[in-house]
Structures are given as C-alpha cells and as structure tokens.
mmCIF file of the C-alpha atoms, coordinates in Angstrom:
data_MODEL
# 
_entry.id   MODEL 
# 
loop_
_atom_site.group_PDB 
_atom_site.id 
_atom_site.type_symbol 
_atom_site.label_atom_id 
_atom_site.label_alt_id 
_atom_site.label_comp_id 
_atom_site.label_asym_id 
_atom_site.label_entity_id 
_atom_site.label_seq_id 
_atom_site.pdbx_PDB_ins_code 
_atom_site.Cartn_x 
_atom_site.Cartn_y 
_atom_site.Cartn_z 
_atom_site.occupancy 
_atom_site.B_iso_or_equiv 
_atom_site.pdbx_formal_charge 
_atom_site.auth_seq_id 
_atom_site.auth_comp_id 
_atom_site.auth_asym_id 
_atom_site.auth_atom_id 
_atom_site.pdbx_PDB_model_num 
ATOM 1   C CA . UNK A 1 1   ? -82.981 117.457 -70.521 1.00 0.00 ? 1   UNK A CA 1 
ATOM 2   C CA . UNK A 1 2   ? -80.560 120.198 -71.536 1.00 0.00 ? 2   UNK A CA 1 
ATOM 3   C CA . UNK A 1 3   ? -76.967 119.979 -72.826 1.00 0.00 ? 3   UNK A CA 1 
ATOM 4   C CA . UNK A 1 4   ? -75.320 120.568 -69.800 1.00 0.00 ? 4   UNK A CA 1 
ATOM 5   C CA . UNK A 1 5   ? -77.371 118.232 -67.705 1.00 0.00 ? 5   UNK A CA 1 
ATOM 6   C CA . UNK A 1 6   ? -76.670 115.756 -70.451 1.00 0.00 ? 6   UNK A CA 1 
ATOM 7   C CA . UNK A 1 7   ? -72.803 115.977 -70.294 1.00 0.00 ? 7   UNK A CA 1 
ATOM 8   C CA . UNK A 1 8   ? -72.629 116.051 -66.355 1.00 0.00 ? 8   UNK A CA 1 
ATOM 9   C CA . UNK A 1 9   ? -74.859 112.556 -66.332 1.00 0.00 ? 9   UNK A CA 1 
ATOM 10  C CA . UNK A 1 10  ? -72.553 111.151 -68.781 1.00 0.00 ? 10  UNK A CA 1 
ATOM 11  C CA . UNK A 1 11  ? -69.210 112.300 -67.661 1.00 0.00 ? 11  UNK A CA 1 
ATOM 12  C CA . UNK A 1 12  ? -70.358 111.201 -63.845 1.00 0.00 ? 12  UNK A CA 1 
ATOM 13  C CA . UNK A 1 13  ? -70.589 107.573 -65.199 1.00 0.00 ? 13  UNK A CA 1 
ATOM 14  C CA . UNK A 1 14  ? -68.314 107.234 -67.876 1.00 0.00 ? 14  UNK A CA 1 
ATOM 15  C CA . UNK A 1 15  ? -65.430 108.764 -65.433 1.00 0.00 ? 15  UNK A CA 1 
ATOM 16  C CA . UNK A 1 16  ? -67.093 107.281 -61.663 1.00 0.00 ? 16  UNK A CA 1 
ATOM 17  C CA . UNK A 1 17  ? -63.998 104.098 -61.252 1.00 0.00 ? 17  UNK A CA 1 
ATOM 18  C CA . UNK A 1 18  ? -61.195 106.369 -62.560 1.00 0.00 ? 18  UNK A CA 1 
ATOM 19  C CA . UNK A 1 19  ? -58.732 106.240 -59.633 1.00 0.00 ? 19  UNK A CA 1 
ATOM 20  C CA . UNK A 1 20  ? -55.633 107.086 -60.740 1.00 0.00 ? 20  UNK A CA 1 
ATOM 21  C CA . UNK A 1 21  ? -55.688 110.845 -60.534 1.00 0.00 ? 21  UNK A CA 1 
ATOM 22  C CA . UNK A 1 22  ? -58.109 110.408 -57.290 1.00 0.00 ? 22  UNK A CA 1 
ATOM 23  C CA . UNK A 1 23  ? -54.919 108.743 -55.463 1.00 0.00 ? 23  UNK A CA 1 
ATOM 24  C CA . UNK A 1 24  ? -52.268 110.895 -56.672 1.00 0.00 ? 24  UNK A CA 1 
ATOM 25  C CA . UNK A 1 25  ? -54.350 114.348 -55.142 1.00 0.00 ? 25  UNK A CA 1 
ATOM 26  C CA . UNK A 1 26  ? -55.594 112.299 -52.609 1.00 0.00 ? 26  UNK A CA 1 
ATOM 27  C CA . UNK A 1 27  ? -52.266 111.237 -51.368 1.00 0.00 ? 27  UNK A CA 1 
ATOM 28  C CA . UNK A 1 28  ? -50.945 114.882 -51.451 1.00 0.00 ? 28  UNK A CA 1 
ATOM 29  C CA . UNK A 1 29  ? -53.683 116.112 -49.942 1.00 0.00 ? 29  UNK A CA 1 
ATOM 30  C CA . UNK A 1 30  ? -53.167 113.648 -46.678 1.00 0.00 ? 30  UNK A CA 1 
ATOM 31  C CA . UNK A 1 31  ? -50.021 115.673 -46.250 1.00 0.00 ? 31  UNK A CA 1 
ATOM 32  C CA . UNK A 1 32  ? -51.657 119.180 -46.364 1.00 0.00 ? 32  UNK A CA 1 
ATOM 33  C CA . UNK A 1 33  ? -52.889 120.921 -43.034 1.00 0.00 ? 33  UNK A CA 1 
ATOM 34  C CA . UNK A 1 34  ? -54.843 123.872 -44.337 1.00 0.00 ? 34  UNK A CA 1 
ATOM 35  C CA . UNK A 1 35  ? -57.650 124.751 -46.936 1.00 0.00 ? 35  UNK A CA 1 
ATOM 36  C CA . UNK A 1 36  ? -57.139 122.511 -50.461 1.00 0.00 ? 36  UNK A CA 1 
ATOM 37  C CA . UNK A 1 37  ? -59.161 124.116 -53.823 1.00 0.00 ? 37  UNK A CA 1 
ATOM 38  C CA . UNK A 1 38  ? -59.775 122.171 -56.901 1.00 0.00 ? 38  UNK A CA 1 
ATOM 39  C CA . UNK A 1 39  ? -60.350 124.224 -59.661 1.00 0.00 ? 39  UNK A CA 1 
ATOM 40  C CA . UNK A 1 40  ? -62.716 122.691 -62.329 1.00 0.00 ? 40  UNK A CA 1 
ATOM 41  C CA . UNK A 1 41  ? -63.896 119.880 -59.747 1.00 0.00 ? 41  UNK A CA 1 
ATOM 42  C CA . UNK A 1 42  ? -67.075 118.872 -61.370 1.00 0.00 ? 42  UNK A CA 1 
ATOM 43  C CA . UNK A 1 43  ? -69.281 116.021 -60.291 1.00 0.00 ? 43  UNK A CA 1 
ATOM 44  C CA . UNK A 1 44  ? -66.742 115.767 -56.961 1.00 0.00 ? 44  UNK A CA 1 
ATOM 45  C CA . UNK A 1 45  ? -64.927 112.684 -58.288 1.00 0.00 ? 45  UNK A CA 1 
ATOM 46  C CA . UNK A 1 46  ? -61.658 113.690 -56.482 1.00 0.00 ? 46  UNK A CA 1 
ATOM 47  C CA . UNK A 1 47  ? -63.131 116.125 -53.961 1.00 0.00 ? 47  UNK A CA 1 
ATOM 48  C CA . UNK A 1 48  ? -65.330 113.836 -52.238 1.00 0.00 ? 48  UNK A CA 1 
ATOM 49  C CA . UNK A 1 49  ? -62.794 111.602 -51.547 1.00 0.00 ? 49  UNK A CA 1 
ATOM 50  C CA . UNK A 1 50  ? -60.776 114.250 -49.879 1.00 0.00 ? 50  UNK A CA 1 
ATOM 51  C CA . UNK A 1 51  ? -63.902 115.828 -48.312 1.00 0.00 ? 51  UNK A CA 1 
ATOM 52  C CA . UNK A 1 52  ? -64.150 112.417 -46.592 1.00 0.00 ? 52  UNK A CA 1 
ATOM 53  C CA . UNK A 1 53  ? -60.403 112.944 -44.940 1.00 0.00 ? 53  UNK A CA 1 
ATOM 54  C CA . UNK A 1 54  ? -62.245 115.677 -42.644 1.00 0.00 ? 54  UNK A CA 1 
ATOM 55  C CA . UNK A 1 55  ? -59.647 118.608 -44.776 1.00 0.00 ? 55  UNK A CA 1 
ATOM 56  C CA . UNK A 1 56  ? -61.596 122.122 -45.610 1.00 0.00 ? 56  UNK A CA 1 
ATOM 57  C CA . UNK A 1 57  ? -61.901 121.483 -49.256 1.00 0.00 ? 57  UNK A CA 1 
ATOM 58  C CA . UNK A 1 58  ? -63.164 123.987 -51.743 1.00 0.00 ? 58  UNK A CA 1 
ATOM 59  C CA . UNK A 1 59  ? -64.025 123.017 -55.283 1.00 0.00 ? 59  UNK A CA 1 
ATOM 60  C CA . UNK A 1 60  ? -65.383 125.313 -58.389 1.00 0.00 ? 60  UNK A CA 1 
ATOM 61  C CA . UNK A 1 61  ? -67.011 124.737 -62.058 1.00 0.00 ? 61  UNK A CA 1 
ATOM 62  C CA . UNK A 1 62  ? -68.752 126.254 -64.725 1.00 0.00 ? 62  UNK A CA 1 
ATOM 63  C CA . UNK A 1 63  ? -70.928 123.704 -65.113 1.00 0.00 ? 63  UNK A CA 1 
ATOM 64  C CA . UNK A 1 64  ? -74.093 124.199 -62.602 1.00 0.00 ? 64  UNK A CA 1 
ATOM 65  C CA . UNK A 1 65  ? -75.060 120.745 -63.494 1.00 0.00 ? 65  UNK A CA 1 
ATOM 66  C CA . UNK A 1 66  ? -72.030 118.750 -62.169 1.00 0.00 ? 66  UNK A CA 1 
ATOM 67  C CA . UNK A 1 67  ? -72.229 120.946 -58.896 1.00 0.00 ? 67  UNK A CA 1 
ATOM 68  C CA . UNK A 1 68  ? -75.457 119.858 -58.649 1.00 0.00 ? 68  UNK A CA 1 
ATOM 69  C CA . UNK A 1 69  ? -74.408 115.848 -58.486 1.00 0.00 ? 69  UNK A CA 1 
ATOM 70  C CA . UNK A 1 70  ? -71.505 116.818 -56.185 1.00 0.00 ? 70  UNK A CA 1 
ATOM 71  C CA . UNK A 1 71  ? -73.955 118.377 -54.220 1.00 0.00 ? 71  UNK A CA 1 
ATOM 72  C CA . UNK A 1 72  ? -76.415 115.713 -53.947 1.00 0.00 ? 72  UNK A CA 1 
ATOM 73  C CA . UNK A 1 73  ? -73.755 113.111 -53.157 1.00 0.00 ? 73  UNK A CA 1 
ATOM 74  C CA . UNK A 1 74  ? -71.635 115.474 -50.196 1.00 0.00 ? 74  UNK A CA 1 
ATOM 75  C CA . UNK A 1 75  ? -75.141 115.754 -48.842 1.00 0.00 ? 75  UNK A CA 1 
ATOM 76  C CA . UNK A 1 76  ? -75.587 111.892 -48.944 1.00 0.00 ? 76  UNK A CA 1 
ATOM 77  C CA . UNK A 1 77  ? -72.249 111.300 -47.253 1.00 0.00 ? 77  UNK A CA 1 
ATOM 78  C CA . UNK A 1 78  ? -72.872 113.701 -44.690 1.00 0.00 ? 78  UNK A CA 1 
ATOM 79  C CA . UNK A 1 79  ? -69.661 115.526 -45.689 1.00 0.00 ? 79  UNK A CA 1 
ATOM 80  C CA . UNK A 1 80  ? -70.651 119.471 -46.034 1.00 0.00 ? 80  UNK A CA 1 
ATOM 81  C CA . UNK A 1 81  ? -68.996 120.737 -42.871 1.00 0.00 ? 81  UNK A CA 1 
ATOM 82  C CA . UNK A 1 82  ? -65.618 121.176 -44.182 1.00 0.00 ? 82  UNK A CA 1 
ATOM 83  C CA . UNK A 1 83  ? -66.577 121.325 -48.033 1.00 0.00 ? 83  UNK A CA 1 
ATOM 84  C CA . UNK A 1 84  ? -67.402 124.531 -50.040 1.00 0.00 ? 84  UNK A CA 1 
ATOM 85  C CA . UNK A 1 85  ? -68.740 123.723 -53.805 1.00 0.00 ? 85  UNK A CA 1 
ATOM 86  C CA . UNK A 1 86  ? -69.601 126.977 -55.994 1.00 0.00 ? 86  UNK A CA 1 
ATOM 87  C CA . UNK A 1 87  ? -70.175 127.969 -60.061 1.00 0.00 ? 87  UNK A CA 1 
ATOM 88  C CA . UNK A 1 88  ? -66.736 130.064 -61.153 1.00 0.00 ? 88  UNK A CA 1 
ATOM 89  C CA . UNK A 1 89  ? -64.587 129.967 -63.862 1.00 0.00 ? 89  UNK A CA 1 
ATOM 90  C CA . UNK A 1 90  ? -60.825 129.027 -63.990 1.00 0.00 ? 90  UNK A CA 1 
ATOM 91  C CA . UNK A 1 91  ? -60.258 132.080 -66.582 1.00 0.00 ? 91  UNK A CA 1 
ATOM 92  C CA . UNK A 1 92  ? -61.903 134.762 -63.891 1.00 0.00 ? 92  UNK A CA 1 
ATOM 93  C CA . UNK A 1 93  ? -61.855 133.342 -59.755 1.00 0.00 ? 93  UNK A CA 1 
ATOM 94  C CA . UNK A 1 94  ? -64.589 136.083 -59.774 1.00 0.00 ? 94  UNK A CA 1 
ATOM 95  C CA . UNK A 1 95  ? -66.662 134.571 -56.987 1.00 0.00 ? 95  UNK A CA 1 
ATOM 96  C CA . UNK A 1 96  ? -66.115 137.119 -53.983 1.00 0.00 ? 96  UNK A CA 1 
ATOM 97  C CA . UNK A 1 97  ? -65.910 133.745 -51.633 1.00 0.00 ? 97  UNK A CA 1 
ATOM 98  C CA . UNK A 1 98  ? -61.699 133.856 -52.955 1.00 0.00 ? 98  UNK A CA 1 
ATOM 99  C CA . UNK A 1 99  ? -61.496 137.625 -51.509 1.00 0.00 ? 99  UNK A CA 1 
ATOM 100 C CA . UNK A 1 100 ? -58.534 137.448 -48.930 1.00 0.00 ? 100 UNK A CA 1 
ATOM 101 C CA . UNK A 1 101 ? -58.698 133.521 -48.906 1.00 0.00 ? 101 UNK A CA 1 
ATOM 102 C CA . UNK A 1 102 ? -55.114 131.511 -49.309 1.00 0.00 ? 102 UNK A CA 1 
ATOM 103 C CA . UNK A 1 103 ? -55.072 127.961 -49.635 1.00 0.00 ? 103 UNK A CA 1 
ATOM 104 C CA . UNK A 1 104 ? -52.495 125.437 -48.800 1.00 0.00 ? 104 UNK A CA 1 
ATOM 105 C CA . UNK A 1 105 ? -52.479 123.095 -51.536 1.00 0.00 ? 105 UNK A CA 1 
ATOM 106 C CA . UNK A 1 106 ? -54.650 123.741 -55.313 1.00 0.00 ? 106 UNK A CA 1 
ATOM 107 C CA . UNK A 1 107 ? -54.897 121.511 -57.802 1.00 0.00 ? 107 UNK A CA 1 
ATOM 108 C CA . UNK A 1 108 ? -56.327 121.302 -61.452 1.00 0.00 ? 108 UNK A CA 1 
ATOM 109 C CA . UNK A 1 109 ? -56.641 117.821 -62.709 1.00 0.00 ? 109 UNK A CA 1 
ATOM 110 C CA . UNK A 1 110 ? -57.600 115.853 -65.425 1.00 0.00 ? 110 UNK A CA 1 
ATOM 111 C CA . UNK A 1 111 ? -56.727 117.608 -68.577 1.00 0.00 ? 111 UNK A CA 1 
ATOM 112 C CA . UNK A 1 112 ? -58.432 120.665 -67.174 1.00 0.00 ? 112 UNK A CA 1 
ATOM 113 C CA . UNK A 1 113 ? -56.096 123.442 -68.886 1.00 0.00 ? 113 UNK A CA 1 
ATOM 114 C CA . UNK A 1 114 ? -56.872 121.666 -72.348 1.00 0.00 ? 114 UNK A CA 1 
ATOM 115 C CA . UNK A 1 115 ? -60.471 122.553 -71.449 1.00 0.00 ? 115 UNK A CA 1 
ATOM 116 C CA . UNK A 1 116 ? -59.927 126.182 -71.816 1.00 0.00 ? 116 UNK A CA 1 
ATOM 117 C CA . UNK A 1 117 ? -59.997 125.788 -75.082 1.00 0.00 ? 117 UNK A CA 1 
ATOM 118 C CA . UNK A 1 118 ? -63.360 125.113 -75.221 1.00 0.00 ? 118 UNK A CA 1 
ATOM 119 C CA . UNK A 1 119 ? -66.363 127.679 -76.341 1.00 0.00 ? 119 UNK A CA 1 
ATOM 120 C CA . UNK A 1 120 ? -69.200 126.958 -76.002 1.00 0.00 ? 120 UNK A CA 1 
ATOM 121 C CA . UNK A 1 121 ? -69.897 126.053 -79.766 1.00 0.00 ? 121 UNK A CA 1 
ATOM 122 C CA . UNK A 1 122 ? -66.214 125.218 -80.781 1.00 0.00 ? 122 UNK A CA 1 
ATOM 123 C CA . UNK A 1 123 ? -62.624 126.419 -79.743 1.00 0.00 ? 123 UNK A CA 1 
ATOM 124 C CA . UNK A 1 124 ? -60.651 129.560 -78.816 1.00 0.00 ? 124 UNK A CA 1 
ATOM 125 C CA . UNK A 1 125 ? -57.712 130.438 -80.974 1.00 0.00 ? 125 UNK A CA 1 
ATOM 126 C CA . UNK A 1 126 ? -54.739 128.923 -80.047 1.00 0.00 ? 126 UNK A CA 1 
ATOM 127 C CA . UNK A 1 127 ? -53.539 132.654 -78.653 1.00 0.00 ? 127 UNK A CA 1 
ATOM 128 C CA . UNK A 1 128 ? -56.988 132.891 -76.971 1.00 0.00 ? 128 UNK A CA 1 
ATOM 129 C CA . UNK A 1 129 ? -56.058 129.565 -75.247 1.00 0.00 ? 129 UNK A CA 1 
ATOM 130 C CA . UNK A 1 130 ? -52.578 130.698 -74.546 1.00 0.00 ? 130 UNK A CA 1 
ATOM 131 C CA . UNK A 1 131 ? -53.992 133.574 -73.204 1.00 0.00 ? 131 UNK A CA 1 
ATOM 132 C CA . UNK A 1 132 ? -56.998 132.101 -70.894 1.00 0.00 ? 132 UNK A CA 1 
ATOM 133 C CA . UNK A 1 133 ? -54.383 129.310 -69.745 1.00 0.00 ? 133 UNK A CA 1 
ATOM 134 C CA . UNK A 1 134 ? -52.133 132.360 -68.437 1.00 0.00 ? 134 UNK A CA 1 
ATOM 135 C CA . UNK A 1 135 ? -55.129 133.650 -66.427 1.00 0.00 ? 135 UNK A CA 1 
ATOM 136 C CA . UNK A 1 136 ? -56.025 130.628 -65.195 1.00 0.00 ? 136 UNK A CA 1 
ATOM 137 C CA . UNK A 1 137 ? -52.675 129.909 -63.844 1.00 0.00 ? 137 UNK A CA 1 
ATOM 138 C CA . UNK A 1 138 ? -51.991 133.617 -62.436 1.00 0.00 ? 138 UNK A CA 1 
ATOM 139 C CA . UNK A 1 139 ? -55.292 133.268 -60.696 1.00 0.00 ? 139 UNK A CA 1 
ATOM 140 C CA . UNK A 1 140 ? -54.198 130.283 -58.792 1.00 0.00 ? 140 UNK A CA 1 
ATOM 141 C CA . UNK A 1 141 ? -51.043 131.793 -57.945 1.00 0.00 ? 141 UNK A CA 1 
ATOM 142 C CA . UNK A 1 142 ? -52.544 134.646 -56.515 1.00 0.00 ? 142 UNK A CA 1 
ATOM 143 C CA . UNK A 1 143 ? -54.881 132.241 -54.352 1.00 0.00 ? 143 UNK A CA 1 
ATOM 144 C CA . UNK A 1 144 ? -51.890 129.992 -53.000 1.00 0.00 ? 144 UNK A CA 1 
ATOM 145 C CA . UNK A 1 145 ? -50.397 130.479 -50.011 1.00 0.00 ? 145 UNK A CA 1 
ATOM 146 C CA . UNK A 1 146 ? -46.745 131.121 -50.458 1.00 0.00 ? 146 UNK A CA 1 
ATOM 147 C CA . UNK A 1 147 ? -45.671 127.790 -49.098 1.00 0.00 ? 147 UNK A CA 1 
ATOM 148 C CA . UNK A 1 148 ? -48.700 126.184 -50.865 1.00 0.00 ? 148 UNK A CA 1 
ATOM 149 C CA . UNK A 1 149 ? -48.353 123.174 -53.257 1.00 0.00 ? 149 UNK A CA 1 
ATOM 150 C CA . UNK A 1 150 ? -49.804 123.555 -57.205 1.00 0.00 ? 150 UNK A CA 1 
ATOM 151 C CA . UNK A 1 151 ? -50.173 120.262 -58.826 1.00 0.00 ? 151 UNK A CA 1 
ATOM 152 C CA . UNK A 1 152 ? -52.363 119.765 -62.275 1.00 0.00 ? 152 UNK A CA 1 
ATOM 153 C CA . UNK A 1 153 ? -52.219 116.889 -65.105 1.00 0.00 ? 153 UNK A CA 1 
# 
C-alpha cells in the first residue's frame, strides 16, 4: 500500500465522528442557494453531508487517494448528481473545470492553510508558506461570487 493510500485510510477513520466543523459549514451552507466549493475536501467528511442537502457542491484535493474514498462513498449514497469531486491544489485552482465558474459560498476547513506548509518530505519556509497561503487565498477570491461567503478554520 503506498503512502498516500496509507494516510487517506487513516485520516478517514481517525477523523469519521468529528462533527463540529461538519455543523458549522453545514449550517451555512443550508442558507446558500448557489454552487458551494470546499477546497482541500478530502475523504468528503463535510461534503457529503452537504451533498446530501441536494446543493451543487464541488470539492478538490491533492490527494488522489482521499478522492477516491469520497468517491466510493457519494456513489454509495447515490449523491453524484449535484456533486463534482476532482485532484487540484489550493496553491494553483489549475483544473480548467474553475474557468468562468463563481460560487456562492467556499470554504477551507480544518486547519487546511497550516497544510500548505507541507512538502512532500518536510516544510516550506515560513516565506514560502506566507507566500503559498497568499495564493491560496487570492485564488478563492477570484472564484467567489461577489456576494459569496468565505469561511475557513
């Protein structure tokens, strides 16, 4: 099994009954009429839940592993319709799917900025950091609509 396989099987457990964060977005979200994005959304832990509300949700990682559980467990629920999953990074939004696309309401949670510090052996500089946060957050500006909500932990 690689690494990456590895970390996705772990995190999915160790993380699968926090709620906390998964109430706060999924409250907002509730209010939101419009396409939601959650940048860095992993195994689905919050996006399934608001994929089950019927909204248009799009969700992005690096890690092709954790898509891969989201994926199997949308297609279990029988909740694809309205729910977009796709490998990206928070640094780049290169993925030509974000051409032209606004969204009402994006949201980055659980510690995800402090994950851009994070090589893939070891960490970024602390200017490097500063630096990839900065893109990170001008990229989800650019991707909000202008009456959007942001919200991150």
């Amino acid at each position: 099994m690689n690494r990456e396989r590895l970390y996705a099987e772990f995190y999915d457990l160790e993380y699968e009954n926090k709620r906390d964060d998964v109430d706060f977005y999924y409250r907002l979200a509730q209010k939101i009429n419009g396409p939601i994005l959650e940048c860095g959304c992993g195994a689905g832990r919050i996006l399934i839940p608001i994929a089950k509300l019927g909204k248009e949700i799009w969700g992005f990682d690096t890690n092709v592993a954790m898509l891969d559980i989201a994926r199997k467990k949308i297609k279990t629920l029988r909740i694809g319709k309205k729910t977009k999953i796709f490998k990206d990074d928070m640094v780049e939004f290169s993925s030509p799917q974000f051409k032209n696309k606004q969204f009402n309401f994006i949201f980055l949670s659980f510690d995800s900025l402090a994950y851009l510090a994070h090589k893939e052996r070891g960490f970024y500089s602390p200017e490097e950091t500063r630096q990839r946060q900065y893109l990170t957050l001008k990229n989800i500006a650019e991707q909000l609509d202008e009456n959007g909500i942001f919200a991150f932990d």
